[in-house]
N, C-alpha and C positions, 0 to 999 in steps of 0.2 A: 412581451412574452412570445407572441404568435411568431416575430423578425428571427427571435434564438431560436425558434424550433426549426423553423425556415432554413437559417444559416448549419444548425446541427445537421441538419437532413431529415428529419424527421417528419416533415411536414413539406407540400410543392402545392404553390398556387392552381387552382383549376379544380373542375370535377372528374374529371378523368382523360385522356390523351387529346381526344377531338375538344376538348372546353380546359384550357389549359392558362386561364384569366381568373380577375377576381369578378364577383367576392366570394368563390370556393375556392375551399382549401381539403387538401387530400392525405394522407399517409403516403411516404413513400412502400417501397419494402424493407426498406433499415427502417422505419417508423414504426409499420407493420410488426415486426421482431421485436421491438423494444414493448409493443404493448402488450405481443403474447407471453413476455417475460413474466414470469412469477415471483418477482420479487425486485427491488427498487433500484433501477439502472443510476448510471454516473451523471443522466443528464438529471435529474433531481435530488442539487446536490443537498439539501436539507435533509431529506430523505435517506439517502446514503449515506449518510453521516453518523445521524439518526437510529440507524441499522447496525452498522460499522459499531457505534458507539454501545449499540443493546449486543451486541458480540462479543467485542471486548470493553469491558466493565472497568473505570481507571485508568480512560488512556491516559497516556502521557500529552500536554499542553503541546510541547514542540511536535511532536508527532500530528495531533488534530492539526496544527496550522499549517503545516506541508500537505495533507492531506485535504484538504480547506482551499488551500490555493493552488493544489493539482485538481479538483475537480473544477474550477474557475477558470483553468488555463483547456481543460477538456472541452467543456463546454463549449469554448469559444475560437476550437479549433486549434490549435496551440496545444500539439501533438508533442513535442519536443518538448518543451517548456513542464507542460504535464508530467512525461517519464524524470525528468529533470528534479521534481518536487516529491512524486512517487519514491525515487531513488533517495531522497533528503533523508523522509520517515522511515526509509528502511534501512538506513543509516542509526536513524537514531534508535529504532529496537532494537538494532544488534548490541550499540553502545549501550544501553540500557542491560540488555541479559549479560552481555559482561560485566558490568558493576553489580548486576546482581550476585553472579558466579562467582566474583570477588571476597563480594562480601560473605561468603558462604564457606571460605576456604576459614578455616577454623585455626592452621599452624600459620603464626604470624611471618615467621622467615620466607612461609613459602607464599602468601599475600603479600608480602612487600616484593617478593621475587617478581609475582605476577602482575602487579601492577607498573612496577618500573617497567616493564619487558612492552607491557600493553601499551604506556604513558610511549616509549620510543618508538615504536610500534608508525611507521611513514602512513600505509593506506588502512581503509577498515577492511579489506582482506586480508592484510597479515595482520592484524587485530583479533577478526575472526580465527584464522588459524592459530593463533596463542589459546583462544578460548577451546577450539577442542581439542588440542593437544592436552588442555591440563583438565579439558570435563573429561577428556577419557579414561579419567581415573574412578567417576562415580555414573561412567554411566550404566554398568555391570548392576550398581541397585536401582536402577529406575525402569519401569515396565520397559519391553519389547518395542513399541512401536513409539517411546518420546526421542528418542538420537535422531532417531530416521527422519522424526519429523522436523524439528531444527532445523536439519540440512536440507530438507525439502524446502522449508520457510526459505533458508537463505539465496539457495538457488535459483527459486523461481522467484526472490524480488531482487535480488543484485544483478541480476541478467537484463 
């Protein structure tokens, strides 16, 4: 446990600059940061998980496992590899709010429409752009601030 905090940065052998040996161990200031955080960073990922999981209530299996194995890859420095696994579950909640969206369309012709178009549909950007094109028809009855936020959602995890 002491080696991954070591390797995270979060911790450096020594007591302070002039005693820079064992057997003290210190905070860095990314250490320092993560402790004055008020709430449970990526480097515990039990915790985060945990959190994530009391957040949203239901998640999806594929989604925990990419999520599961993007903080395993964080942790252990494997920056790339992380956003790599990030981008999987974010993948797959889109996939998911589309088959819900799907399922919600009520005129069969025009759920067969939408699904064949999704099913050819090469990336999950033009996936996604299928789905607001055809939520822009109900989003006129859903409060003010749910559209916005969607595309907020997708924005800042597809990037």
């Amino acid at each position: 446990m002491i080696w991954s905090l070591i390797v995270q940065g979060i911790l450096v052998p020594g007591l302070d600059d002039a005693n820079q040996s064992w057997p003290f161990l210190r905070l860095t200031e990314y250490g320092k940061r993560c402790v004055e955080e008020d709430r449970i960073l990526p480097h515990d990922p039990d915790g985060y998980l945990w959190e994530f999981e009391k957040a949203v209530p239901g998640l999806d299996s594929t989604i925990r496992e990419y999520l599961t194995e993007s903080l395993q890859c964080y942790i252990h420095g494997l920056n790339r590899a992380a956003a790599v696994m990030l981008g999987g579950a974010s993948e797959q909640s889109v996939l998911l709010l589309i088959e819900s969206y799907a399922a919600s369309i009520n005129d069969p012709v025009a759920k067969h429409r939408f699904e064949t178009e999704v099913e050819k549909a090469q990336s999950i950007f033009r996936k996604y752009e299928l789905f607001e094109k055809g939520f822009g028809t109900i989003k006129a009855q859903m409060p003010d601030h749910s559209p916005r936020m969607l595309t907020v959602y997708y924005e800042e995890f597809s990037t």
